[in-house]
C-alpha positions as CSV (number, residue, x, y, z in Angstrom):
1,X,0.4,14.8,21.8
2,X,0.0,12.2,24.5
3,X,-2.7,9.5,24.2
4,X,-5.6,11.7,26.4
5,X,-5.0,14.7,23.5
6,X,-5.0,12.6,20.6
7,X,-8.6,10.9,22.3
8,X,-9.8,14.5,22.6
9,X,-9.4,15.4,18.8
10,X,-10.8,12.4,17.9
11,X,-13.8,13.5,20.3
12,X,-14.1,17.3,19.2
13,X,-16.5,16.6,16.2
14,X,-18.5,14.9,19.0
15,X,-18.3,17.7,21.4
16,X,-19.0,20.3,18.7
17,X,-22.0,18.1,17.8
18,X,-23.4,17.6,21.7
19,X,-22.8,21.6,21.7
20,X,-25.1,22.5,18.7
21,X,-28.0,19.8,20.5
22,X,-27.8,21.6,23.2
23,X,-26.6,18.3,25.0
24,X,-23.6,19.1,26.5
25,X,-23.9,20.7,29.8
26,X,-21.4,24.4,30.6
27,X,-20.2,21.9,33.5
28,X,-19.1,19.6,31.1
29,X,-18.6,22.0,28.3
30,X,-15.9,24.0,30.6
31,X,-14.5,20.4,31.8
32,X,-13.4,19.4,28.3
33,X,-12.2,22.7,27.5
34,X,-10.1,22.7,30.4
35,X,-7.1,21.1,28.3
36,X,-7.1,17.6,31.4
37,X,-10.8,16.5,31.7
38,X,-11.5,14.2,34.1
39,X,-12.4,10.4,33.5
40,X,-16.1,11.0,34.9
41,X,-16.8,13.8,32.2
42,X,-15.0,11.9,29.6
43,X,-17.5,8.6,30.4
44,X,-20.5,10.8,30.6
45,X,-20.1,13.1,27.5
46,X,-18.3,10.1,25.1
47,X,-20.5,7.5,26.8
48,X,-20.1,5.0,24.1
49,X,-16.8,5.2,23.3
50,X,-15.2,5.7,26.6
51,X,-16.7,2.1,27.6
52,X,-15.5,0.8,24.8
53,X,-12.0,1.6,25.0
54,X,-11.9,0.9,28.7
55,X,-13.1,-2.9,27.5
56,X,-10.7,-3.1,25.0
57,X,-7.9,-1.8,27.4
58,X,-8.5,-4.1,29.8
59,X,-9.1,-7.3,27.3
60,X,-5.6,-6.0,25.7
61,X,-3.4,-5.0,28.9
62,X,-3.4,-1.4,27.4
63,X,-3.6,1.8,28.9
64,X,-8.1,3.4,27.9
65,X,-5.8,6.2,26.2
66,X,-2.9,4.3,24.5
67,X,-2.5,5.9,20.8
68,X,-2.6,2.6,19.0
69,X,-5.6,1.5,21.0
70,X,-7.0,4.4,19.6
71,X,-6.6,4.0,16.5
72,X,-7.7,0.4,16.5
73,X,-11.3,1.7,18.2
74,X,-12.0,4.7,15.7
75,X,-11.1,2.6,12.7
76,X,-12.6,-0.7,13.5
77,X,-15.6,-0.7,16.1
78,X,-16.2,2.8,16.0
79,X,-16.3,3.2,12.3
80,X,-18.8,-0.5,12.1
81,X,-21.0,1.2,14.7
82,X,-21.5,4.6,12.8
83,X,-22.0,2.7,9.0
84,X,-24.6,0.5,10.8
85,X,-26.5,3.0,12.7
86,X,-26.2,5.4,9.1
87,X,-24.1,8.3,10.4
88,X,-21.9,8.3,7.7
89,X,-20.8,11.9,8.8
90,X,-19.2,10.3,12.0
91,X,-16.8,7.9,10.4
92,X,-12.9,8.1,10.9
93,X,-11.0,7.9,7.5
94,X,-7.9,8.2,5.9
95,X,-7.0,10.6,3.1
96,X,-3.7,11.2,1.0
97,X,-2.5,14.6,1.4
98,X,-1.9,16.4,-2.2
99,X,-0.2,20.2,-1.0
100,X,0.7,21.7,1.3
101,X,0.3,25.7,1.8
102,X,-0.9,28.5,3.8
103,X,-1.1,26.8,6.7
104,X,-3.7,24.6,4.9
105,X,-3.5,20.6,3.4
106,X,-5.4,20.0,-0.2
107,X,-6.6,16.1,1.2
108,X,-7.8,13.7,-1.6
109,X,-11.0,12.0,0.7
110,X,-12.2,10.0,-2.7
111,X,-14.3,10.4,-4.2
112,X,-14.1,14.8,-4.0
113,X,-11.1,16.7,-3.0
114,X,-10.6,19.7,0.3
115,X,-8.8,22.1,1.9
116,X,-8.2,22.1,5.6
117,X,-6.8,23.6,8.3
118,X,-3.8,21.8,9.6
119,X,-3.2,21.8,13.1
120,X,0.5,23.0,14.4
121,X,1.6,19.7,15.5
122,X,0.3,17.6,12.7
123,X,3.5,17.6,10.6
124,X,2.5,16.2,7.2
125,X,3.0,17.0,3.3
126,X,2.5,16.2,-0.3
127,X,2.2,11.8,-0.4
128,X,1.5,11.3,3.5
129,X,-1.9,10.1,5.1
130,X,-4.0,11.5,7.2
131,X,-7.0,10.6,9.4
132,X,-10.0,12.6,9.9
133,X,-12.7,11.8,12.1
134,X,-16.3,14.6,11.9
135,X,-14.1,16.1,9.3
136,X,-11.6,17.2,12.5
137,X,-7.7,16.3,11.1
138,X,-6.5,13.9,14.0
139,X,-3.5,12.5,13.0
140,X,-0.7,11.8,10.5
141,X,-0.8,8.1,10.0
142,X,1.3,5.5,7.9
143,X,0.1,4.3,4.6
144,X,-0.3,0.9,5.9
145,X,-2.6,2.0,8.8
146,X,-4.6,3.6,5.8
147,X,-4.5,1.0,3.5
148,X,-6.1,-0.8,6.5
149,X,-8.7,1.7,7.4
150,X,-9.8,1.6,3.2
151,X,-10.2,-1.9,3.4
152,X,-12.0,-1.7,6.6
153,X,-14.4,0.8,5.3
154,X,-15.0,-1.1,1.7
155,X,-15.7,-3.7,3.9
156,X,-18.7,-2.1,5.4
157,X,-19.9,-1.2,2.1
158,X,-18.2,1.9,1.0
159,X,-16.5,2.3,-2.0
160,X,-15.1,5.2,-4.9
161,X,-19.2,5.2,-6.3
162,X,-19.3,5.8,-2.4
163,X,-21.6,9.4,-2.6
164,X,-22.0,11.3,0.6
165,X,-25.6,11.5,1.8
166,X,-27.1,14.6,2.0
167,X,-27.5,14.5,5.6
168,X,-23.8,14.6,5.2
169,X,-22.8,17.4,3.4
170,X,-25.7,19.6,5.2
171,X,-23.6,18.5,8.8
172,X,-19.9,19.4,6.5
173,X,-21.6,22.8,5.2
174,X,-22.9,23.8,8.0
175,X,-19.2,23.3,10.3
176,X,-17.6,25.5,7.6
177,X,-20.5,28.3,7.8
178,X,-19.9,28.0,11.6
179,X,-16.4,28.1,11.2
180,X,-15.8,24.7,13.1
181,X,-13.4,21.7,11.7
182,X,-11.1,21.9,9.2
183,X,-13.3,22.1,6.5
C-alpha cells in the first residue's frame, strides 16, 4: 500500500462518519471512492488533517503522504487534538494481536478484548501490533512504534482504568449494526 492508500484507511472512519452526517457530498463521496482522489477533495473532506500534514511535510522535507509522516501525525497531533476536543472514539491506537483465524484478528485494545476483520494486505499474527484508527485496522506496526503510541496516549491521560465513554461504544455499536469497520 503506497503512502496515499495507507492515508485513506486512516481516513475511512472519517469518511464513514461525514457519510452518516450527511456531510459528505456524492461529488465527494464518488471522488474518495474512486480508489486516486484528488488533492482538492482530500483538503476539503479531511480539512484538518490534510493541512496538517502538508505543514509537517514541508517543515520536514517529506512527501504530505510519506508513511512515516503518517504515522507520526495520527499518533502524535492527531491523537492530542481528538483527547482535547473529547472524541475519544477518533483516536489512533495500537493493539497486540492474540489469534489469528477466519479471516479475523482477536486484538487485546486494553482494557477489553475484539475480533476484527483483517484486511488482505495487512499480514499480521499471534504477538504483532497493530494500529487502529475509528476502530478501522490500518496497519501492522512494530512494537517500538507501539510502545511509543502507549506512552503518547498515557501521556494525554489514558491509562488501563482508561473506560470508554459511552458516547464511544454507542459510535463502536452502531459501526458493527451497520456492518462498517472491523468491529
Amino acid at each position: 500500500m503506497d503512502g496515499k492508500g495507507m492515508f485513506l484507511r486512516y481516513a475511512e472512519g472519517c469518511k464513514f462518519y461525514w457519510e452518516d452526517k450527511s456531510l459528505l457530498s456524492d461529488r465527494d463521496k464518488k471522488d474518495l471512492e474512486s480508489g486516486n482522489p484528488k488533492h482538492e477533495t482530500l483538503r476539503r473532506v479531511f480539512y484538518v488533517a490534510v493541512p496538517v500534514l502538508e505543514a509537517m511535510a514541508k517543515e520536514s522535507g517529506r512527501d504530505v503522504f510519506d508513511r512515516d509522516l503518517l504515522r507520526e501525525f495520527y499518533s502524535g497531533e492527531h491523537n492530542r487534538r481528538k483527547f482535547e476536543e473529547g472524541q475519544l472514539a477518533c483516536l489512533a491506537f495500537p493493539a497486540r494481536v492474540l489469534e489469528k483465524g477466519g479471516g479475523r484478528l482477536l486484538v487485546d485494545l486494553e482494557p477489553v478484548t475484539a475480533r476484527v476483520w483483517v484486511e488482505d494486505d495487512i499480514d499480521a499474527g499471534p504477538g504483532d501490533w497493530v494500529v487502529f484508527h475509528r476502530m478501522i485496522l490500518v496497519e501492522r506496526i512494530t512494537e517500538e512504534f507501539a510502545m511509543e503510541m502507549k506512552r503518547g496516549l498515557m501521556e494525554l491521560g489514558l491509562n488501563k482504568a482508561y473506560k470508554f465513554p459511552k458516547a464511544a461504544i454507542k459510535y463502536l455499536r452502531e459501526l458493527k449494526r451497520r456492518g462498517r469497520g472491523n468491529v
